[in-house]
Backbone as JSON, one array per atom type, in Angstrom:
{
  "sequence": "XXXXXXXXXXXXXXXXXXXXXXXXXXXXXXXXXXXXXXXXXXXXXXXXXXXXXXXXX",
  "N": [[0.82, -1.2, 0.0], [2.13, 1.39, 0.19], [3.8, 1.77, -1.4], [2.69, 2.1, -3.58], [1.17, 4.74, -2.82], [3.07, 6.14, -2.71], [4.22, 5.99, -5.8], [2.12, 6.75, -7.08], [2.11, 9.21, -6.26], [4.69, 10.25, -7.05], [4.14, 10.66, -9.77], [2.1, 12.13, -9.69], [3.65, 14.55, -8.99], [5.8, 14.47, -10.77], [4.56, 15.04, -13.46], [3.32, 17.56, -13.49], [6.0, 19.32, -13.19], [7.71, 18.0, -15.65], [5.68, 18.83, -17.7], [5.77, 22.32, -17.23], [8.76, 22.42, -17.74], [8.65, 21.78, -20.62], [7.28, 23.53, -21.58], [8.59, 25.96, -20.93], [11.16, 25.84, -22.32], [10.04, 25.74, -24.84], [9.1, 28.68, -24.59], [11.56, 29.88, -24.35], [12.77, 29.02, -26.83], [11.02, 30.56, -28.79], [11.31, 33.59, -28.23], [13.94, 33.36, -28.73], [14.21, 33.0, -31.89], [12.4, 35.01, -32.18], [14.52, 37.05, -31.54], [16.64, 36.73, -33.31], [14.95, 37.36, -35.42], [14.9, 40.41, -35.45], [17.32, 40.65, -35.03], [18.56, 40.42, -37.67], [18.63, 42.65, -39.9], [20.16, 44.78, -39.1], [22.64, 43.37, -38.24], [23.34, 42.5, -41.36], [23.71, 44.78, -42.25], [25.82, 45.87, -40.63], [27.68, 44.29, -41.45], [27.89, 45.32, -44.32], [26.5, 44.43, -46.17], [24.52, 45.5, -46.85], [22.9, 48.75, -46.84], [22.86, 51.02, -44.42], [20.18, 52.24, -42.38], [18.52, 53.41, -40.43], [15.68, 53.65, -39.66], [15.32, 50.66, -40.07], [17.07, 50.3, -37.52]],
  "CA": [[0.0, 0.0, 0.0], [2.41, 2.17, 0.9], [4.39, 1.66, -2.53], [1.16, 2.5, -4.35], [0.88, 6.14, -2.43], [4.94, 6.67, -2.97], [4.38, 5.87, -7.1], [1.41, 7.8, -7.31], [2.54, 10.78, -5.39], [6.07, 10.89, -7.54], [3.99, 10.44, -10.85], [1.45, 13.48, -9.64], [4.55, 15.64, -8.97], [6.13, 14.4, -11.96], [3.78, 15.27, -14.64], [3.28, 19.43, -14.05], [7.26, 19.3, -13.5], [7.55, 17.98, -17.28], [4.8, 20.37, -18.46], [6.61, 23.44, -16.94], [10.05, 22.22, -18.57], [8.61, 21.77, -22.09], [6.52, 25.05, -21.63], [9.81, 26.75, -20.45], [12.1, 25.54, -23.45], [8.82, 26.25, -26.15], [9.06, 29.79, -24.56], [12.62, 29.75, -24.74], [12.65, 28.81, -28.34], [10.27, 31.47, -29.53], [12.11, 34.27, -27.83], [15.24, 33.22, -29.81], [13.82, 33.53, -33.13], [12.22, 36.33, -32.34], [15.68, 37.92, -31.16], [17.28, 36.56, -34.34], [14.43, 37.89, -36.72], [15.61, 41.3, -34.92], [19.19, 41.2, -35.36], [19.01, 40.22, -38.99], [18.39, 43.62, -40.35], [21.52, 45.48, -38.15], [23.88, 42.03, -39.22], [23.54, 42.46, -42.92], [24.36, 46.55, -42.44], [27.21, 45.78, -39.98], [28.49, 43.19, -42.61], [28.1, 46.01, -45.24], [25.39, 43.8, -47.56], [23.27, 46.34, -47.01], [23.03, 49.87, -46.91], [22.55, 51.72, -43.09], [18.59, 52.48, -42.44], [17.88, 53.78, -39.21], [14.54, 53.3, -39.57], [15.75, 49.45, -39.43], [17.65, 49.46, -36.73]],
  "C": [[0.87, 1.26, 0.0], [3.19, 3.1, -0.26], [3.41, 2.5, -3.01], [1.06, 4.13, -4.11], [2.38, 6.77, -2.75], [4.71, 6.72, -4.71], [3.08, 6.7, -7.45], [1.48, 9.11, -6.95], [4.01, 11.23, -6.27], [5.15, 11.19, -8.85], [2.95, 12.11, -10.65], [2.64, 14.82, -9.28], [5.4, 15.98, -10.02], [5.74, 15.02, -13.41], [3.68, 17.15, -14.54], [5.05, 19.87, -13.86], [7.99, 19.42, -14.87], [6.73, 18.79, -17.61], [5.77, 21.51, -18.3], [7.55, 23.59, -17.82], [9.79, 22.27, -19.77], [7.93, 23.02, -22.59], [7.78, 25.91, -21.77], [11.02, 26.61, -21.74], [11.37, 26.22, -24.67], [9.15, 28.1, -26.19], [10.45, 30.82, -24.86], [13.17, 29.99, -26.21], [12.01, 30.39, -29.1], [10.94, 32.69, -29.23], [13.62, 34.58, -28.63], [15.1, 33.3, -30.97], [13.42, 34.31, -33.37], [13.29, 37.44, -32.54], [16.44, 37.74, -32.52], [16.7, 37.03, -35.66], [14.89, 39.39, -36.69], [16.96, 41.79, -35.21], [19.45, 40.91, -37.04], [18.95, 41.26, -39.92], [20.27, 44.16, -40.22], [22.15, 44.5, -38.58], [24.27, 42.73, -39.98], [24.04, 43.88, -42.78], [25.63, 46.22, -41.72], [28.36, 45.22, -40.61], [29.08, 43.88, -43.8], [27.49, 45.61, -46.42], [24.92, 44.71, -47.62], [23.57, 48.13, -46.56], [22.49, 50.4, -45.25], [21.09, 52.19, -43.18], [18.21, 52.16, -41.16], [16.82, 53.65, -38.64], [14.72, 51.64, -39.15], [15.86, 48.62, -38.1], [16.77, 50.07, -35.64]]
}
C-alpha cells in the first residue's frame, strides 16, 4: 500500500514538473527567433550587404 501512495505521489509531482520544462524551453525557443528575426536587419548593415537604415535598426 504504501508503494502504491509513494508511485502515485512521484507520478502526480512528476507530470506538471515535465509540463513546466517543455513550456519553459517552447518559450525559450520562440524568444530566440524572435531575437534573431531582430538582429538580422543590423547584421547584414554591420556586414556592409546592405546599406545603413535607421529606420531598421
Amino acid at each position: 500500500m504504501r508503494r502504491i501512495v509513494v508511485i502515485v505521489a512521484a507520478v502526480a509531482v512528476g507530470i506538471p514538473v515535465a509540463y513546466a520544462q517543455s513550456t519553459a524551453i517552447s518559450q525559450r525557443q520562440q524568444a530566440m527567433k524572435a531575437m534573431g528575426a531582430a538582429m538580422k536587419a543590423p547584421a547584414l548593415m554591420g556586414k556592409g550587404v546592405t546599406q545603413f537604415d535607421l529606420a531598421k535598426v
